[in-house]
PQR file with spaces between the fields and no chain letter, atoms N, CA, C, O and H, PARSE charges and radii, in Angstrom:
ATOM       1  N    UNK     1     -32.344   -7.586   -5.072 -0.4000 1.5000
ATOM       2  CA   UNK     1     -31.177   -7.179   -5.830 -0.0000 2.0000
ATOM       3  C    UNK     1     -30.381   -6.166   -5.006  0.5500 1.7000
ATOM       4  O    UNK     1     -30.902   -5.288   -4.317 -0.5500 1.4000
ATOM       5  N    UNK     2     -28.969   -6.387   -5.152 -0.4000 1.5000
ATOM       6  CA   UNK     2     -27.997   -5.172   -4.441 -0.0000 2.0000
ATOM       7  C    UNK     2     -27.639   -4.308   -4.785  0.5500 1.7000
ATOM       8  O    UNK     2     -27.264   -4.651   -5.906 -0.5500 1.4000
ATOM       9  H    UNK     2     -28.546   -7.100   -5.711  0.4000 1.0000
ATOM      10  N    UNK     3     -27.388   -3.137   -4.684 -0.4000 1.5000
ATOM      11  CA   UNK     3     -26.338   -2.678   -5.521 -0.0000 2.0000
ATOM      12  C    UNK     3     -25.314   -3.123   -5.562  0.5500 1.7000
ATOM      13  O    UNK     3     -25.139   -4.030   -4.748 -0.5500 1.4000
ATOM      14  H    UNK     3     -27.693   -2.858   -3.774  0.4000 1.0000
ATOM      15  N    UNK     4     -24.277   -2.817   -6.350 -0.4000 1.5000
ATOM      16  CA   UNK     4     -22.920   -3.148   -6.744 -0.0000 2.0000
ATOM      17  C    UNK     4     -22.176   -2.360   -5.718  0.5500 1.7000
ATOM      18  O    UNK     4     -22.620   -1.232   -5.505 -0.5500 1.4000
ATOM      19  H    UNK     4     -24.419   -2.080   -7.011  0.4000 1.0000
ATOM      20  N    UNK     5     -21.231   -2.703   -5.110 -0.4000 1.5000
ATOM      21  CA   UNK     5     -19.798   -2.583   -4.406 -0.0000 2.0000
ATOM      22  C    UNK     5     -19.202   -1.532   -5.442  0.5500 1.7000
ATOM      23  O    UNK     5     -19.266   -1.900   -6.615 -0.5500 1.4000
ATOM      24  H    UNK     5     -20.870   -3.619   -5.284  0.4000 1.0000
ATOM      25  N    UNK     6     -18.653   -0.332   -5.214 -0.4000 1.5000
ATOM      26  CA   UNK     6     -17.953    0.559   -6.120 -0.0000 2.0000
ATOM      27  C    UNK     6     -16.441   -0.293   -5.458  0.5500 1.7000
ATOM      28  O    UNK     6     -16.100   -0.519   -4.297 -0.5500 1.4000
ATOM      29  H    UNK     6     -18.600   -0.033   -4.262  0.4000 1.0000
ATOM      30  N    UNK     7     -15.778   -0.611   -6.793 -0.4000 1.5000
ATOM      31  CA   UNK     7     -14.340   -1.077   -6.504 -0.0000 2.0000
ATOM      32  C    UNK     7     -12.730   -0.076   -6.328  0.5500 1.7000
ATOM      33  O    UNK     7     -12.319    0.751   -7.142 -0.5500 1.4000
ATOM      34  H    UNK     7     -16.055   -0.427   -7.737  0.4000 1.0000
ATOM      35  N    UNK     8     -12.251   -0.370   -5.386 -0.4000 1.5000
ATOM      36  CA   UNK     8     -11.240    0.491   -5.301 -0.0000 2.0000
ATOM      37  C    UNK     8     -10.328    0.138   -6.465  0.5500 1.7000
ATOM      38  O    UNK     8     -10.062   -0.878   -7.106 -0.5500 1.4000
ATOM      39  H    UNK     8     -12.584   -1.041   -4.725  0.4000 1.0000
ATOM      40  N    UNK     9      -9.797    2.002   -6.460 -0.4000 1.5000
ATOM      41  CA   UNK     9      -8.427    2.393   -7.629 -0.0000 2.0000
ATOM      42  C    UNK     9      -7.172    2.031   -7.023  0.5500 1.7000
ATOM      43  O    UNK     9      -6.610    2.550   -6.058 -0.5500 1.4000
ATOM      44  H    UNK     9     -10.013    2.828   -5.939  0.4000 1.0000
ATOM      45  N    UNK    10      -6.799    0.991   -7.792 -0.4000 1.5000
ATOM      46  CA   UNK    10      -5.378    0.426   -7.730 -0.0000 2.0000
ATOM      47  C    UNK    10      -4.536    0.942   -8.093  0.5500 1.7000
ATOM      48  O    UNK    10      -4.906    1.515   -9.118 -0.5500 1.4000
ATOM      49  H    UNK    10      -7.255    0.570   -8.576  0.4000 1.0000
ATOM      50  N    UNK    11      -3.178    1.211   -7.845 -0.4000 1.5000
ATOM      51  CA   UNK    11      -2.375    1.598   -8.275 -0.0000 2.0000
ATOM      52  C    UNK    11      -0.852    1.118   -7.902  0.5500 1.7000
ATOM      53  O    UNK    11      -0.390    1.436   -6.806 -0.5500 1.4000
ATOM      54  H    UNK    11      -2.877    0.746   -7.013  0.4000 1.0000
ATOM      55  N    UNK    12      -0.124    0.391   -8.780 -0.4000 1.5000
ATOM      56  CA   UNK    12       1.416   -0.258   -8.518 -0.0000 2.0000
ATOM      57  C    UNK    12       2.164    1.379   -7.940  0.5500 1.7000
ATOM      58  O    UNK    12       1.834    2.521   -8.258 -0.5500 1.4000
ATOM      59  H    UNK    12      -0.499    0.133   -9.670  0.4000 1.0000
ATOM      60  N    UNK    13       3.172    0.943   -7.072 -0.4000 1.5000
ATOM      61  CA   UNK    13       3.948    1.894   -7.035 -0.0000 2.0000
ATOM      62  C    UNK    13       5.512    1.830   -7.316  0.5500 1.7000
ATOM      63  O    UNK    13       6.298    2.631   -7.819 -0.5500 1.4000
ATOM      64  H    UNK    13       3.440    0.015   -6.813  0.4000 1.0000
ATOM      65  N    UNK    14       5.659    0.389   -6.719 -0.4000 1.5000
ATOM      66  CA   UNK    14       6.727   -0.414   -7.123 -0.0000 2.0000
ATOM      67  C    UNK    14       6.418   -1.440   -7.121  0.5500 1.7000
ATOM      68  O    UNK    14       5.290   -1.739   -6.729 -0.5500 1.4000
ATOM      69  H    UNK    14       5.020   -0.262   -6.310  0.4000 1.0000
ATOM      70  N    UNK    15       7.658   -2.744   -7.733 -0.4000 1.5000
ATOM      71  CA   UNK    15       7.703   -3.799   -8.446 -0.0000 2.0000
ATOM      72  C    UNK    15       9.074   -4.066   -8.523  0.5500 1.7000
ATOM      73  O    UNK    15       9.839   -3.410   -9.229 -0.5500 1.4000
ATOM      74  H    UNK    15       8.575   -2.501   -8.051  0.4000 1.0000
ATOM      75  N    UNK    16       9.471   -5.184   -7.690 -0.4000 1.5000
ATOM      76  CA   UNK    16      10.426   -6.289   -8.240 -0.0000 2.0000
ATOM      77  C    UNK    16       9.434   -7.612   -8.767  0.5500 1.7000
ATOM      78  O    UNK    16       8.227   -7.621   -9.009 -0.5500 1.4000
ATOM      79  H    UNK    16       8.849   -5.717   -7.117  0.4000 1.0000
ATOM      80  N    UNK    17      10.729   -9.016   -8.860 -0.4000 1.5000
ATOM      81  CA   UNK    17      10.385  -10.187   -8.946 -0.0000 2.0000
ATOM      82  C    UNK    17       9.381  -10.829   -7.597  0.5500 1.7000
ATOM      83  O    UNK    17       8.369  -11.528   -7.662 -0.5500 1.4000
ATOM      84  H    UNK    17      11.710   -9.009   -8.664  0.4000 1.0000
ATOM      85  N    UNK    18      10.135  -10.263   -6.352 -0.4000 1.5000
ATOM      86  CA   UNK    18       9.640  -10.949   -5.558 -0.0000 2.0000
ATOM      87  C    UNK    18       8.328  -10.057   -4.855  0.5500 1.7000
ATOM      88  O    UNK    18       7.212  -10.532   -4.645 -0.5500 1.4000
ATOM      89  H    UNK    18      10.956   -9.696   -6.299  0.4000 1.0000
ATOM      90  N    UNK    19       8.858   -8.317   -4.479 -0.4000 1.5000
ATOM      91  CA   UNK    19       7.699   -7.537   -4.193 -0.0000 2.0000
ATOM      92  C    UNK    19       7.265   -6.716   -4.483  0.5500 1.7000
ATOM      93  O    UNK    19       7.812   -6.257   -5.486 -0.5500 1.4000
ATOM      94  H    UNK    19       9.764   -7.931   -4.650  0.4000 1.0000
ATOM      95  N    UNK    20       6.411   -6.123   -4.116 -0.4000 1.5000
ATOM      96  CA   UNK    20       5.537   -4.919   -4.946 -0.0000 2.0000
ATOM      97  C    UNK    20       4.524   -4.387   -3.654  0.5500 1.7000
ATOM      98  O    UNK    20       3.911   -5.045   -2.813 -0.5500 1.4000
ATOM      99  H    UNK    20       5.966   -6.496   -3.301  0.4000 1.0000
ATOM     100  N    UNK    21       4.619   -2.991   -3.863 -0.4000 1.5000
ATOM     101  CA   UNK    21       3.597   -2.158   -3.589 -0.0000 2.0000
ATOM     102  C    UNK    21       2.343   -1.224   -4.172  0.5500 1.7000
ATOM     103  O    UNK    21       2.430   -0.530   -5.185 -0.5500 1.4000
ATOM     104  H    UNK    21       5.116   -2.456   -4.546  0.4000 1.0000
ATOM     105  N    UNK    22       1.429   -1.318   -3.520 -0.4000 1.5000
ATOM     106  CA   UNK    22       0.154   -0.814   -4.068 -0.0000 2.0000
ATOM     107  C    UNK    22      -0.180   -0.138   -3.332  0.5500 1.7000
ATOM     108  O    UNK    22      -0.048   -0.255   -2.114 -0.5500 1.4000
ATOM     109  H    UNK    22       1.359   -1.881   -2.696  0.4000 1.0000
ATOM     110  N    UNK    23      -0.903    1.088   -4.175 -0.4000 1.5000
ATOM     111  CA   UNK    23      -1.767    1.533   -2.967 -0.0000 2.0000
ATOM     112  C    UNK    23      -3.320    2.064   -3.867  0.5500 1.7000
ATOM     113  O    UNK    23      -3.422    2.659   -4.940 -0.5500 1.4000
ATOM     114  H    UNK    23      -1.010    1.183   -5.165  0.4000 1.0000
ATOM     115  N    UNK    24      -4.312    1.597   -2.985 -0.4000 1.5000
ATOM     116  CA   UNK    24      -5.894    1.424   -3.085 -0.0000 2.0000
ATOM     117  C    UNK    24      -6.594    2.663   -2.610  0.5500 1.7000
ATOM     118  O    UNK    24      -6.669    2.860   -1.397 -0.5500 1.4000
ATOM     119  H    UNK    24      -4.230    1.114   -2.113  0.4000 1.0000
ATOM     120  N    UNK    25      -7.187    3.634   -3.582 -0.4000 1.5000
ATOM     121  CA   UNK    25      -8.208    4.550   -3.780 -0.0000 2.0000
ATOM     122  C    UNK    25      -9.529    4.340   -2.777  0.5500 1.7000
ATOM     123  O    UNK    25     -10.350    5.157   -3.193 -0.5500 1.4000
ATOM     124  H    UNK    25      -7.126    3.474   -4.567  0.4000 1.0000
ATOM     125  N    UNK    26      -9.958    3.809   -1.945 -0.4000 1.5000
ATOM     126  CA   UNK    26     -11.465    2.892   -1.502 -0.0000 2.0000
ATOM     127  C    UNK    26     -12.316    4.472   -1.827  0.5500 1.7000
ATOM     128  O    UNK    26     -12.028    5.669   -1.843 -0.5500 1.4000
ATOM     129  H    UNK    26      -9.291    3.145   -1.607  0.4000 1.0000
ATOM     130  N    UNK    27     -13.497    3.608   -2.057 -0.4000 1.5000
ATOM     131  CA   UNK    27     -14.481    4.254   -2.233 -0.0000 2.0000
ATOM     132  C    UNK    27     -14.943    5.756   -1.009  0.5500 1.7000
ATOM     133  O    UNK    27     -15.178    6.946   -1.221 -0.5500 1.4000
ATOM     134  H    UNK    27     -13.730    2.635   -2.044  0.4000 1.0000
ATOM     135  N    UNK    28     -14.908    5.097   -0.032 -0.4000 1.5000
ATOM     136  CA   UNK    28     -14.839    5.949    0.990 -0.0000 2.0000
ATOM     137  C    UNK    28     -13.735    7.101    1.316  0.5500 1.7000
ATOM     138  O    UNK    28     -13.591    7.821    2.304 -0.5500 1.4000
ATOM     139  H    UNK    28     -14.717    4.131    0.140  0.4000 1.0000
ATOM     140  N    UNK    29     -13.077    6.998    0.201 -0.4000 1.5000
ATOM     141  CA   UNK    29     -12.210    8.140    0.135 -0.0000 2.0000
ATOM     142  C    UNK    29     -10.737    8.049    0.585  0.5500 1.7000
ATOM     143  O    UNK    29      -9.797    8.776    0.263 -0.5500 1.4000
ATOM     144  H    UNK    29     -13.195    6.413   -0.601  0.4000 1.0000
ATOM     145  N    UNK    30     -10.770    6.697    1.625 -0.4000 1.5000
ATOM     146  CA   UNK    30      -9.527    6.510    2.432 -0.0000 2.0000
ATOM     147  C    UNK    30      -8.591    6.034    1.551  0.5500 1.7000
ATOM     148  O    UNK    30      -8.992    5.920    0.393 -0.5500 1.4000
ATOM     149  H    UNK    30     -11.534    6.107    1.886  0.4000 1.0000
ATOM     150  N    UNK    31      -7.166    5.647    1.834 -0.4000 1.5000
ATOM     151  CA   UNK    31      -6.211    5.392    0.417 -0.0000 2.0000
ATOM     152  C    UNK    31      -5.262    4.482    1.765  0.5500 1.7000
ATOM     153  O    UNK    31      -4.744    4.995    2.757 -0.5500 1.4000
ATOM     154  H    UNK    31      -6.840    5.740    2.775  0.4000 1.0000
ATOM     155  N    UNK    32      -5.273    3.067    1.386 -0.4000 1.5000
ATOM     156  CA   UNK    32      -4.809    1.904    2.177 -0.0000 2.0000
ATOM     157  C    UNK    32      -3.441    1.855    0.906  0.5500 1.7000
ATOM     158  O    UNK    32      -3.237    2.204   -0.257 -0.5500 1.4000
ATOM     159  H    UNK    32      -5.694    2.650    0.580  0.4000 1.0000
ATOM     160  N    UNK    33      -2.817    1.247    1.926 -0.4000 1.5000
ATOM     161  CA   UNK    33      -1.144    0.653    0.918 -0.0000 2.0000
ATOM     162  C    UNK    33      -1.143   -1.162    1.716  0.5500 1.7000
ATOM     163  O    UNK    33      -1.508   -1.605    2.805 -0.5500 1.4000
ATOM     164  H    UNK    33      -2.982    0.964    2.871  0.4000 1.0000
ATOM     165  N    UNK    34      -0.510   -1.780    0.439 -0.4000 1.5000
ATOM     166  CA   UNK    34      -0.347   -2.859    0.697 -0.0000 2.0000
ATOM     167  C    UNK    34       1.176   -3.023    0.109  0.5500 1.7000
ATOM     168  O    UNK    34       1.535   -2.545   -0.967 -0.5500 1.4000
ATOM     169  H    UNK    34      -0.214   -1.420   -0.445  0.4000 1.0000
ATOM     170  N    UNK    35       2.023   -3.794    1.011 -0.4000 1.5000
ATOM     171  CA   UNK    35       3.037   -3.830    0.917 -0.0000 2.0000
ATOM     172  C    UNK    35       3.405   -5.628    0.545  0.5500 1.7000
ATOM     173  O    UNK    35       3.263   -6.237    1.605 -0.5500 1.4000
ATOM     174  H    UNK    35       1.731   -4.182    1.885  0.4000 1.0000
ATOM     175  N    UNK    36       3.751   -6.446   -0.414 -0.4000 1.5000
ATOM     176  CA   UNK    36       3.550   -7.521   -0.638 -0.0000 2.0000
ATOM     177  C    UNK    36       4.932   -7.946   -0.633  0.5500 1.7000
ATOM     178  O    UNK    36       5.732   -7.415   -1.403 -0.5500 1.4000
ATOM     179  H    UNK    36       3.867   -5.951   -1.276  0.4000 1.0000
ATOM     180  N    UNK    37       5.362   -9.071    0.357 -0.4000 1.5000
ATOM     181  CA   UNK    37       7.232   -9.542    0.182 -0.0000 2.0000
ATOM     182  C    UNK    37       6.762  -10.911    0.167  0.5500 1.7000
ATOM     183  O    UNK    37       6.142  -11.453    1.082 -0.5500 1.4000
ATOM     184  H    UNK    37       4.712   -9.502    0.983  0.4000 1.0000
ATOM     185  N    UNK    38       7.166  -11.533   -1.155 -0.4000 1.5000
ATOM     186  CA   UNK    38       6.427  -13.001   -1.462 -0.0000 2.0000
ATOM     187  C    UNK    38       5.231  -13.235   -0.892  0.5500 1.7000
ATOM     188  O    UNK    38       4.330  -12.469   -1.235 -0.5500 1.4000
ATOM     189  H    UNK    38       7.669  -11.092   -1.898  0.4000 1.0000
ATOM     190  N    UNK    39       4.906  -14.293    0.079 -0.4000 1.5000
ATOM     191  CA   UNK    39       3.754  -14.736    0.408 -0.0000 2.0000
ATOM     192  C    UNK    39       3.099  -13.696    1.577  0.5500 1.7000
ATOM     193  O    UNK    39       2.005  -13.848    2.121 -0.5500 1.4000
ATOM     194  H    UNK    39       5.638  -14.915    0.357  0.4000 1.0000
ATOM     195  N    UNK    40       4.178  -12.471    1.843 -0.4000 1.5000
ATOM     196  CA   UNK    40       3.314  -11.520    3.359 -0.0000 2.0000
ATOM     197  C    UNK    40       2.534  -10.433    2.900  0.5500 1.7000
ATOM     198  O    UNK    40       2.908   -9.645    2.031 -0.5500 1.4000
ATOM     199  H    UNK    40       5.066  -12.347    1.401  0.4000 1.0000
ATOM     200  N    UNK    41       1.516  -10.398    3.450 -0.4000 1.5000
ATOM     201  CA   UNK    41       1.000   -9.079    2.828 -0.0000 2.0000
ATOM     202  C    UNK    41       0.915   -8.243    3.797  0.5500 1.7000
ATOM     203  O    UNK    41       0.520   -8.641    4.893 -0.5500 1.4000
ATOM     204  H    UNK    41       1.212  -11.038    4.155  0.4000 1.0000
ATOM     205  N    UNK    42       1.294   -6.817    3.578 -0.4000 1.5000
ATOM     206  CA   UNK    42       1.114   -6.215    5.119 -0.0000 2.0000
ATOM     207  C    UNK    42       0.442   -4.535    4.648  0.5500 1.7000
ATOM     208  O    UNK    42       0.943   -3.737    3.856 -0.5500 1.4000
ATOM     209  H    UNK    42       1.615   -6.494    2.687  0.4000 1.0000
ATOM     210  N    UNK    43      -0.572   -4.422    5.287 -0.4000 1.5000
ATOM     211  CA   UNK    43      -1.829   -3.603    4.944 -0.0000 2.0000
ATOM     212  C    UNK    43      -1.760   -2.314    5.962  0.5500 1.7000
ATOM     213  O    UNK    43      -2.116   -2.492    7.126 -0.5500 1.4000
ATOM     214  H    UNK    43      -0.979   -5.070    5.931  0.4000 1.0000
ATOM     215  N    UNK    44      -1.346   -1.134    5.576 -0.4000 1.5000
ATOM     216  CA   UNK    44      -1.373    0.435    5.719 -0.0000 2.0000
ATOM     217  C    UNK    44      -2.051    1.186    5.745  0.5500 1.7000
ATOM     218  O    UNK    44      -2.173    1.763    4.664 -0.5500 1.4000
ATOM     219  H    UNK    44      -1.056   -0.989    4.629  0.4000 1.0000
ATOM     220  N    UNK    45      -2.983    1.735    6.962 -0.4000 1.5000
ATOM     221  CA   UNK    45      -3.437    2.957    6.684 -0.0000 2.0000
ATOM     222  C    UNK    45      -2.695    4.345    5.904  0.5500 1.7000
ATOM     223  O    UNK    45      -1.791    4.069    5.115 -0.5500 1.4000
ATOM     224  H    UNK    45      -2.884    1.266    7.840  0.4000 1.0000
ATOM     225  N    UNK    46      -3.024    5.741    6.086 -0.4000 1.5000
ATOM     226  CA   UNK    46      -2.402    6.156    5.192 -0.0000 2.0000
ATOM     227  C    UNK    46      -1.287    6.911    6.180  0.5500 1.7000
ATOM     228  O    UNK    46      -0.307    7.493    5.713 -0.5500 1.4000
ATOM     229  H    UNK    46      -3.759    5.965    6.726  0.4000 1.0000
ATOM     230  N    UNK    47      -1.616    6.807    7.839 -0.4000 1.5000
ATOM     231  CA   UNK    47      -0.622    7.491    8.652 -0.0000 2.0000
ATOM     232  C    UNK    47       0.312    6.451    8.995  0.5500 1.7000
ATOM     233  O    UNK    47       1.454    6.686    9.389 -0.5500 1.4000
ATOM     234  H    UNK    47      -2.412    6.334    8.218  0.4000 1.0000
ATOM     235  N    UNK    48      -0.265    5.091    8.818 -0.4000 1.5000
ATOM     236  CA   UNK    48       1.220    3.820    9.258 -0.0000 2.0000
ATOM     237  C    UNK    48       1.906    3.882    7.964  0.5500 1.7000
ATOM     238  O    UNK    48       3.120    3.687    7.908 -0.5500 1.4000
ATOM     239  H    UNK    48      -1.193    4.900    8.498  0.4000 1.0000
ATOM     240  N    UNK    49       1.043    4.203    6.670 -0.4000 1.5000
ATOM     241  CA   UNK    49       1.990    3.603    5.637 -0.0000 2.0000
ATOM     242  C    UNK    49       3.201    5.587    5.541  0.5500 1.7000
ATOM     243  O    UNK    49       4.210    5.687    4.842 -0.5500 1.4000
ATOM     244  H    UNK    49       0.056    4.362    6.715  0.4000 1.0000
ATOM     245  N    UNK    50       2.705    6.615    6.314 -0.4000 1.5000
ATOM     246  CA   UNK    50       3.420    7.892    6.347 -0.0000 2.0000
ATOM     247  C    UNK    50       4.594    7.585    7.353  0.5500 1.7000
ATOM     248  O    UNK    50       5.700    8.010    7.020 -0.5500 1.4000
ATOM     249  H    UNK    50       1.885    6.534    6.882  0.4000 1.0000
ATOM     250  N    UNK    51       4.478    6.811    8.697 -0.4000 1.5000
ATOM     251  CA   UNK    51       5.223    6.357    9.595 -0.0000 2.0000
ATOM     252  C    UNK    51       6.359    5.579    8.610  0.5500 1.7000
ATOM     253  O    UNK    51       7.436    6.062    8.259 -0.5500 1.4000
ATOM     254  H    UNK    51       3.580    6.465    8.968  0.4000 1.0000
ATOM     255  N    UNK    52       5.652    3.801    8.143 -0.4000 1.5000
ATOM     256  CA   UNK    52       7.299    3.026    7.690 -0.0000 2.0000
ATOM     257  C    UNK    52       7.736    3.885    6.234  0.5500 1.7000
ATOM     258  O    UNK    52       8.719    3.561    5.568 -0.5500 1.4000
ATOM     259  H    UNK    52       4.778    3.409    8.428  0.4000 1.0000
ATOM     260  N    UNK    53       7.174    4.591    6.014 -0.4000 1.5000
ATOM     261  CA   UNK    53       7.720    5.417    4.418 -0.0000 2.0000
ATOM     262  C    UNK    53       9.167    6.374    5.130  0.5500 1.7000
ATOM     263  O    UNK    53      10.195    6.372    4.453 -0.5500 1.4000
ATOM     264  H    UNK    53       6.376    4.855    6.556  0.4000 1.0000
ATOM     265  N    UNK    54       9.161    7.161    6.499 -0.4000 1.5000
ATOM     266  CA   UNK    54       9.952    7.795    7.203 -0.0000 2.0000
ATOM     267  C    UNK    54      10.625    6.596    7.996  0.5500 1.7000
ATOM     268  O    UNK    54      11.780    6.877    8.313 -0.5500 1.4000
ATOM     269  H    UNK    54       8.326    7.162    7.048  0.4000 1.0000
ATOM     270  N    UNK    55      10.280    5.542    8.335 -0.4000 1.5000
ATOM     271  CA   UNK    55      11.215    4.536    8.604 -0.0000 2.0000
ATOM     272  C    UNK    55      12.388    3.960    7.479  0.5500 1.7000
ATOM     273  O    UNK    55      13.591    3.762    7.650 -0.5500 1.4000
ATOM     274  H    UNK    55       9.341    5.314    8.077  0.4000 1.0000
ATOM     275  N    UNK    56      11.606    3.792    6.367 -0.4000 1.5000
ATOM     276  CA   UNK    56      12.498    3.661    5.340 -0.0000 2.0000
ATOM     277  C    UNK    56      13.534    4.633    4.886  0.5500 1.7000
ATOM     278  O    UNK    56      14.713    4.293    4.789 -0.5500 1.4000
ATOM     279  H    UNK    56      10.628    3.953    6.228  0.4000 1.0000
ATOM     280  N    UNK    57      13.224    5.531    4.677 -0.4000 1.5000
ATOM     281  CA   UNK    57      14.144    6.555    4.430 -0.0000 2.0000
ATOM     282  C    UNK    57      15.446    6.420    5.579  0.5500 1.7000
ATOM     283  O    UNK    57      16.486    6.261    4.940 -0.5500 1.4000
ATOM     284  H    UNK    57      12.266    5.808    4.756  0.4000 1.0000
ATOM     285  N    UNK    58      15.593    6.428    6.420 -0.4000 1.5000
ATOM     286  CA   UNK    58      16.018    6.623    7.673 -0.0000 2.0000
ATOM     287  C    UNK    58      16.946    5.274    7.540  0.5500 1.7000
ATOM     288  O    UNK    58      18.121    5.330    7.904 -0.5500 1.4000
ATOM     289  H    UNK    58      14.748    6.558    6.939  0.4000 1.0000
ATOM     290  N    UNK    59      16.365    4.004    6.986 -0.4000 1.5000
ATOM     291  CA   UNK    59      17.154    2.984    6.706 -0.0000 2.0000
ATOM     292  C    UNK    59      18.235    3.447    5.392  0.5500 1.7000
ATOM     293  O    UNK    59      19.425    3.130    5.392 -0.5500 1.4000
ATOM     294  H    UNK    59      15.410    3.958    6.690  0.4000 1.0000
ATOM     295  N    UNK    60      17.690    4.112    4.485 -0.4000 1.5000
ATOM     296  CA   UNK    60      18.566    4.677    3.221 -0.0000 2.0000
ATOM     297  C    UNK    60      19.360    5.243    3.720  0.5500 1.7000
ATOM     298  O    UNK    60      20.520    4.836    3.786 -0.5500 1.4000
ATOM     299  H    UNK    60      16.724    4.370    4.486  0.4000 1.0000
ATOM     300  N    UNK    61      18.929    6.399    4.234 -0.4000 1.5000
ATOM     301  CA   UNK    61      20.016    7.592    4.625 -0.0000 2.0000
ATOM     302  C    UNK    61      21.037    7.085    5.660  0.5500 1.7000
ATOM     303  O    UNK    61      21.715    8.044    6.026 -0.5500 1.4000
ATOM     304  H    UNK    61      17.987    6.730    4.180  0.4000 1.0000
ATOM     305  N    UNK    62      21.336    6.161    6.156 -0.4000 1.5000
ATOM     306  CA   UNK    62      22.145    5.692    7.514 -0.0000 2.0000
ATOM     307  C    UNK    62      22.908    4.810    6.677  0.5500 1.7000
ATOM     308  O    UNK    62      23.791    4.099    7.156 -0.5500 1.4000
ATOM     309  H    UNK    62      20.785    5.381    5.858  0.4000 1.0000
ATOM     310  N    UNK    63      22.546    4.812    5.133 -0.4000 1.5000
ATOM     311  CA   UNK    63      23.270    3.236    4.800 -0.0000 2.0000
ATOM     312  C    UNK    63      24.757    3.441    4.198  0.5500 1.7000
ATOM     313  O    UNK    63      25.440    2.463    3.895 -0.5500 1.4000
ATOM     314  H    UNK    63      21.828    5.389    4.744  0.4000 1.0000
């Protein structure tokens, strides 16, 4: 017998029709972001997802 897998805390951050972001609690303490645009999924540590979060902005503010 195994133990059980402790499951990571989910959490929406945003939400359209087509995408949405999450970001995941893991057990190990680390906190991953997943960034979902229809069928892509594209998976963040917490210093890449600190990097395109200051990329984004940078797209706002110029617009």
């Amino acid at each position: 017998m195994t133990p059980e897998t402790p499951e990571p805390k989910i959490t929406t951050l945003a939400e359209t029709q087509n995408y949405s972001v999450w970001a995941a609690e893991e057990p190990d303490g680390e906190t991953t972001y997943q960034l979902e645009l229809n069928n892509v999924t594209i998976h963040f540590f917490e210093e890449e997802w600190q990097e395109f979060f200051e990329l984004v902005r940078g797209l706002v503010s110029n617009k």
